[in-house]
C-alpha positions in Angstrom: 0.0 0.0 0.0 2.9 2.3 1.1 4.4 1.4 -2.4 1.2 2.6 -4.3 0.9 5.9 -2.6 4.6 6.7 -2.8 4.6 5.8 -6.7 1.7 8.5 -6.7 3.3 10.9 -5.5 5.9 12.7 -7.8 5.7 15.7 -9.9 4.0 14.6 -13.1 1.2 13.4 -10.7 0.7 16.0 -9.1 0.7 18.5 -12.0 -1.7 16.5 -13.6 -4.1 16.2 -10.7 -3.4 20.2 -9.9 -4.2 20.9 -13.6 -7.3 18.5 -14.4 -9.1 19.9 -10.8 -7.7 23.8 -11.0 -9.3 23.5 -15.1 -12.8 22.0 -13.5 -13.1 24.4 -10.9 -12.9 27.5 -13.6 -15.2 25.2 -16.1 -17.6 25.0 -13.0 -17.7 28.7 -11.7 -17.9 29.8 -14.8 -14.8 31.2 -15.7 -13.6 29.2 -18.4 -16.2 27.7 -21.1 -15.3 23.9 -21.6 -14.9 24.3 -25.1 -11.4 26.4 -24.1 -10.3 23.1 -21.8 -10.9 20.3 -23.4 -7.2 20.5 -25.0 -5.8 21.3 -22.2 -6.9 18.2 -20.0 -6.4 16.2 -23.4 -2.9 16.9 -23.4 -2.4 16.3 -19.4 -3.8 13.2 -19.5 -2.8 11.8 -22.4 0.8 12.8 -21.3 0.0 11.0 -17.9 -0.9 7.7 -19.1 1.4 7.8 -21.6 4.7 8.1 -19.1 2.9 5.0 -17.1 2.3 2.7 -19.5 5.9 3.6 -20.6 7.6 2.5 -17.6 5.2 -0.7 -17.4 
């Protein structure tokens, strides 16, 4: 378990996770439309899974 949460936490991770709830919360106030997001979180996530199924 220890391993799991360790191997969670580094700085791609945590970017990601910043990014994907910092670009819902302005989608959900109303600050940013969705339409202006949608690339963003794309590219985050796609660059996530990407590095882990890399090192797999």
């Amino acid at each position: 378990m220890k391993e799991k949460f360790a191997k969670l936490i580094d700085v791609k991770t945590i970017v990601t996770f910043a990014l994907v709830g910092a670009l819902i919360g302005f989608v959900a106030t109303g600050k940013l439309e969705a339409k202006e997001v949608v690339p963003l979180v794309t590219m985050a996530v796609s660059f996530f899974f990407a590095v882990k199924l890399n090192k797999a």
